[in-house]
N, C-alpha and C positions, 0 to 999 in steps of 0.2 A: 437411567442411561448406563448403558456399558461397556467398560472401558477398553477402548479401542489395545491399550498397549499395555502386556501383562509384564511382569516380570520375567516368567521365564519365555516371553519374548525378547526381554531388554538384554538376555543372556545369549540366545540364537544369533540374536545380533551381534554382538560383540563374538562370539565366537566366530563368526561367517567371516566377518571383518579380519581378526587375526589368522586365518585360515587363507585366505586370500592372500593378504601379504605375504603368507608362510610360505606358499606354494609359489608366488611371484620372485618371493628371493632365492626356492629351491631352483627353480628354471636358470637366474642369473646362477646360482651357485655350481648348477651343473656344466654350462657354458664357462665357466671357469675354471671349474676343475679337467675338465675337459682340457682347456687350453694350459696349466700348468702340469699339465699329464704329460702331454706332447714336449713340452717343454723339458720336462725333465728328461724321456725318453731321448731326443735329441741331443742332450748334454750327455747323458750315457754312451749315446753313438759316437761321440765325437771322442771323449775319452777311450771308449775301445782304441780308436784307428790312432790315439797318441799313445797309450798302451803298447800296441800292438807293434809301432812303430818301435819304440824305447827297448823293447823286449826283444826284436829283431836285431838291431842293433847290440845290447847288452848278448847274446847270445854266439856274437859272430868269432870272436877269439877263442871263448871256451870249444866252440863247437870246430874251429879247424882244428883246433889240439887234442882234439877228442878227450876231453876232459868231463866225462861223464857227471861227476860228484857235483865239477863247477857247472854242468849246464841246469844241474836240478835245483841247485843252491838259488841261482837266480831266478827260473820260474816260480819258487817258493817265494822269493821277496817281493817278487810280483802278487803273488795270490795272497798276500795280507790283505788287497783290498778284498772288501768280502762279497761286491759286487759281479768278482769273477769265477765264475763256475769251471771251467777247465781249460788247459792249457795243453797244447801238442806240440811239441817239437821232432821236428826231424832234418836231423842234423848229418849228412854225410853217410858212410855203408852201417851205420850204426841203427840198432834199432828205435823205436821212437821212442821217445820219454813223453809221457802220458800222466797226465797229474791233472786229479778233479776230486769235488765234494763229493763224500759220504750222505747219508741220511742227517747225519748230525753237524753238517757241513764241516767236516772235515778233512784237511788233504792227504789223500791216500793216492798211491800210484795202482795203474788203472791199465792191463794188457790191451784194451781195446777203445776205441773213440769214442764214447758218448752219446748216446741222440738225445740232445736237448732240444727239443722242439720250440717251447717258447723263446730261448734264449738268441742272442745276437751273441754274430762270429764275425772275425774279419781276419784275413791268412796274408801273411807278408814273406817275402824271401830275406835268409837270412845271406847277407854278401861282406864275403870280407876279401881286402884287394882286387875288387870289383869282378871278383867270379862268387856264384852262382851256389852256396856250399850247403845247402839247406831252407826249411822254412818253419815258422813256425802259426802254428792259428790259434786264436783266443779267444774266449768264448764268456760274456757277460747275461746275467739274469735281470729282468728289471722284477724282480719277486720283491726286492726291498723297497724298491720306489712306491709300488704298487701297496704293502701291506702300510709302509707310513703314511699315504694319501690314506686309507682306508681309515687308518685308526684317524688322522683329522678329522675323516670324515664322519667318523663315530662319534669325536665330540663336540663337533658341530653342533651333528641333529640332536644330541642329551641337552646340550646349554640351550640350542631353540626349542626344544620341546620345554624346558622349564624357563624358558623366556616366554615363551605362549603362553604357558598355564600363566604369569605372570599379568603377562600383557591384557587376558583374557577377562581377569578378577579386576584390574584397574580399569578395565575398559568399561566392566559390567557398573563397578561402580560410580564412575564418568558419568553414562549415560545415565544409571538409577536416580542419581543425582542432578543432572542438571538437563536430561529431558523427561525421564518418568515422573520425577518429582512435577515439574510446572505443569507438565500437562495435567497431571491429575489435580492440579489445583486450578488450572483452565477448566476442567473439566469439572468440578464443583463449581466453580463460578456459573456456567454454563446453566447446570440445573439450575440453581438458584434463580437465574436469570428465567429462565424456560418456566419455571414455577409461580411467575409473576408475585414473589415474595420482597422481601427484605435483599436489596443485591449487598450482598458483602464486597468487601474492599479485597483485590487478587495479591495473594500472599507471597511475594515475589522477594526473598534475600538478595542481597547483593552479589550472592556467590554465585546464581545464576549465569549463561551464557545474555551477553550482550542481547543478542538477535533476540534472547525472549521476555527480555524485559522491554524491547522496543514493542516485543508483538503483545507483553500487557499492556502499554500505555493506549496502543491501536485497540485493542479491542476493547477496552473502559471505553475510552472513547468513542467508537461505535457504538457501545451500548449507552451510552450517555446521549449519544447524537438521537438512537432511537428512543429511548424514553422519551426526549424531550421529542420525537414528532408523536410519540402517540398522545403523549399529554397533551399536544398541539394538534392535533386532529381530534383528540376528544374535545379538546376546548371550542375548535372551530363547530365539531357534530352540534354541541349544547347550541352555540352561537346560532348555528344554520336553522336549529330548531325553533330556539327562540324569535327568528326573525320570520318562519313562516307563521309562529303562531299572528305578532303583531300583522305581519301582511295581509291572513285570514281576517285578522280583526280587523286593518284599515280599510281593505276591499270593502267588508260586509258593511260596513256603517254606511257608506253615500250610497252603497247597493240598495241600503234598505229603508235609508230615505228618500232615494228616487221608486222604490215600489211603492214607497206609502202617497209622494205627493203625484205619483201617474194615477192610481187610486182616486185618488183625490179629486184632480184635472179631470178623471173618467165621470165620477160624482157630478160635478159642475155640468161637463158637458150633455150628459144624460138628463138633467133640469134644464139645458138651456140657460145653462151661467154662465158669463164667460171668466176665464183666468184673468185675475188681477196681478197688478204687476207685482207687488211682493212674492208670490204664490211661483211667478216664471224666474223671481231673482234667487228663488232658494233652489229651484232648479240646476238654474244653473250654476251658483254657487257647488252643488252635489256633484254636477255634471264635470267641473272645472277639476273639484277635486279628485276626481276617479280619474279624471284624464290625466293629472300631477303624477298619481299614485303608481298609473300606466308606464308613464313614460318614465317616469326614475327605474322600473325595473328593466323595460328595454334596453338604457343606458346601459345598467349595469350589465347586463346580458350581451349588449355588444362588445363595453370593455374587456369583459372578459374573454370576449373569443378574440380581443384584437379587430374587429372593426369597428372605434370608433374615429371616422374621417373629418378633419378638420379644414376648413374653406379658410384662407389665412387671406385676409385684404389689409391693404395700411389704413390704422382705425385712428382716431383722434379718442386716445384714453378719460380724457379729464370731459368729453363730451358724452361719451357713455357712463362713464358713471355718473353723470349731472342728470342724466335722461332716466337711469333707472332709481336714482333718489327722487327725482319728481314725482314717478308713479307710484313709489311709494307713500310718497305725501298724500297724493290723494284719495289711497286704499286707506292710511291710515294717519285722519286729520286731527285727531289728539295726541299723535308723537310728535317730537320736536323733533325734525333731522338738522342736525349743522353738516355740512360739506366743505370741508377748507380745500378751496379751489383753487389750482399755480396762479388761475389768470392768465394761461397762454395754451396754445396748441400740445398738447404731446402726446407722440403719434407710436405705435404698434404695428407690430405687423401679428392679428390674432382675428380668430372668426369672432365676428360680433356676436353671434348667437348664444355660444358656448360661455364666452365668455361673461355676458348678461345673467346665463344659468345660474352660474359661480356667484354673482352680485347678488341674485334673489337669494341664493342659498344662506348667503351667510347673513342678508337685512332680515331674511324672514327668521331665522337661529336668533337675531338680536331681538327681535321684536316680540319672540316668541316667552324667550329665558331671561328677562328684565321687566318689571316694572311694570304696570303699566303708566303713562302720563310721562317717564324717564328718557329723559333725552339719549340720539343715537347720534353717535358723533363717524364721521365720512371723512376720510381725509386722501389725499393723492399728494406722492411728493415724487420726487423723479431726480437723479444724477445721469451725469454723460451714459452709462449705461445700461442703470436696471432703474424700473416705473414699482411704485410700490402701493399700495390700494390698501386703506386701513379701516378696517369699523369698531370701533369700540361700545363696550352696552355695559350702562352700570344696575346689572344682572348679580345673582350670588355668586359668580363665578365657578371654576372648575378645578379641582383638585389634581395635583400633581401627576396623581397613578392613573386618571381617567383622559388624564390631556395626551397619553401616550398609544391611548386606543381609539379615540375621537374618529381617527381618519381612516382607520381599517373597515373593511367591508363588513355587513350584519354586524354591525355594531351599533349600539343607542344606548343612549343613558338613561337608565330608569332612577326617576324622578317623579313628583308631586307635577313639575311641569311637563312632562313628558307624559305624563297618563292627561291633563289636559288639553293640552295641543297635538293633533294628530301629524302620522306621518311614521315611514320606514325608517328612520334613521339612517338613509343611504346619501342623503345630499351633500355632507362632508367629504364619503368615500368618492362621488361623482368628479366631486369639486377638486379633490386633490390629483385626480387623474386628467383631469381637463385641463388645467395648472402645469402639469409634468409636463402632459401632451404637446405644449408650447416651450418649453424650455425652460419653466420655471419653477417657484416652488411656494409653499402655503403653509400657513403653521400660525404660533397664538401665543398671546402671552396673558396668562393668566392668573389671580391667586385668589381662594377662598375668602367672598364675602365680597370683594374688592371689584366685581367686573371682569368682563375679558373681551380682550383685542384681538381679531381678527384678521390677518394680513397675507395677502400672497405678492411677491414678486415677479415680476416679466421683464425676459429681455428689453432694452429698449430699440425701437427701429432705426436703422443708422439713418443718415443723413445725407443726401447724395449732392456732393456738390456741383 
């Protein structure tokens, strides 16, 4: 298998990642510098026209007196700020005083005006005793505002650029670590698993992300849930197999004692014998049993698609079971049945049919896997709400691990008794589905050597007053 996520994809990644954000804070960074641009610019403006003002003012004495030396003196003290690029006064019949940077921003006086294109101007009258006696204009560069944004802006991008390279290496090793690492050990797991080998245990540190140590525990468990159905579909496969070979074998037996004694019957009648009555009781005996064998597998086959329909009448419990120990008595007149009977009515609401099934199922089980000559003991006891039906057989009993498969479908116990007495093994699974199908439930108590007891439970039917 090959691995989905290399390394220097774990790098592309992390790079794209930092790259993104870098580019998301340049956008905000430019929308900001942007607006502290402006900002500044407008502080600049505003200072000109209080400059501008001040300078108007400061000039208005010197310039009635025509005091040339004082009008320059003060434009100079103006022009300390380094933000101002040149100054014009003109002051009354006098020529203008012109004072502006040099190359090396220095102030030099200047026969003519300037054309500072970038720069901002603003021109005020200079007034003194409210006439009219001059003006002066002042002229500002935003070149300083402009190169100090700049140089920010230079180490801005140096410290993000070595915060990326930064960000990039941590980030590479973040993800190397705690998603390249797990997956590539999800990812061994995986074959291992795929390779139907030895699944090793997912090698999961605690430094791992939360999220993929939940998604170890999920997929152990996934894999654990499938092992366990395949090993439970293989077990069922063996199961399914084993049970059509017994069904092969239980069909063929009465098939191939009914060929031998039609044979037979044909023998007789071709002489002109007639059938004696032992001869039609083995018949039927063969005939009864294929019919058995029939119909348990119908059952099972409608169980399983969900149509098995039950005809529910109110039965008098303790009289059907008296009815179906009778007839076993006189199928089988060397067993003792004891029946501990209430002595009273107690009444169900269950299909008699169904539920007779369930009685043969588990007298023929006792009579089958005990003894022979061993008494089968029948009991019925009943509280205000559930009716309980017990048969006990002192049989070898059943082993703990076998008691817990008894009642699943193709399931049989192979035994010494079980290769002697025929049959599918499905009468248990019949019987505990017949059981449910009513509201109730079926189960056994038994221990090796000892016997085992037989018991299902049913609602009891209320009582209408």
């Amino acid at each position: 298998m090959k691995m989905g996520i290399s390394r220097s994809t774990v790098f592309y990644v992390s790079t794209l990642l930092v790259v993104t954000v870098t580019l998301a804070l340049g956008v905000f960074g430019f929308l900001n510098y942007t607006e502290i641009r402006n900002n500044r610019i407008d502080n600049l403006k505003a200072n000109l026209s209080i400059q501008t003002s001040q300078l108007s003012i400061a000039l208005a004495l010197p310039g009635w007196n025509l005091d040339n030396f004082g009008v320059e003196r003060i434009i100079d003290s103006f022009l300390l700020d380094r933000n101002i690029s040149a100054v014009v006064a003109d002051v009354g019949d006098k020529e203008k005083s012109i004072r502006v940077r040099d190359s090396n921003w220095q102030v030099v006086t200047s026969k003519t005006i300037p054309i500072l294109i970038n720069d901002f101007t603003e021109e005020k009258s200079i007034i003194f005793k409210n006439e009219k006696i001059g003006s002066v204009q002042v002229y500002v560069t935003p070149k300083f505002i402009q190169q100090e944004l700049l140089s920010i802006v230079i180490r801005i991008v140096f410290f993000t650029l070595v915060l990326d390279l930064l960000l990039v290496l941590l980030l590479y090793f973040l993800l190397s670590r705690n998603v390249l690492k797990p997956l590539t050990e999800i990812e061994r797991y995986a074959v291992a698993v795929s390779s139907a080998g030895a699944v090793p245990n997912l090698q999961m540190g605690g430094y791992f992300l939360t999220e993929f140590r939940s998604l170890t525990v999920s997929i152990e468990n996934m894999v654990a849930q499938l092992i366990n159905a395949k090993s439970s579909a293989e077990q069922t496969g063996n199961i399914k197999s084993q049970f059509l070979d017994i069904a092969a074998h239980e069909l063929k037996t009465p098939v191939t004692a009914l060929t031998l004694l039609v044979d037979m019957a044909n023998i007789y009648v071709s002489k002109g014998m007639p059938l004696g009555k032992p001869e039609i009781e083995r018949i039927k005996k063969q005939t009864n049993r294929l019919k058995g064998l029939l119909e348990d597998l119908l059952d099972v086959s409608r169980m399983e698609r969900g149509f098995l329909v039950l005809r529910p009448v109110r039965t008098d419990i303790a009289a059907l079971v008296n009815e179906s120990v009778d007839d076993y008595r006189s199928q089988e007149p060397a067993r003792d049945f004891h029946f501990t009977n209430p002595g009273a009515e107690v009444f169900i609401d269950c299909d008699p049919e169904k539920i007779n099934q369930v009685l043969g199922n588990l007298l023929n089980n006792a009579i089958h896997y005990s003894p022979e000559g061993s008494p089968i003991e029948v009991s019925l006891t009943a509280t205000p709400a559930v009716v309980r039906v017990s048969i006990k057989d002192y049989g070898p009993g059943i082993s703990k691990a076998l008691q817990e498969k008894l009642f699943t479908r193709f399931f049989r116990v192979i035994s010494n008794e079980s290769a002697i007495y025929p049959g599918l093994g499905l009468g248990l699974y019949i019987s505990r589905t017949i059981i449910e199908k009513h509201g109730g439930t079926i189960g056994l108590n038994s221990e090796e050597g000892h016997g085992s007891t037989f018991y299902f439970d049913l609602p009891r039917a209320e009582i209408k007053a």
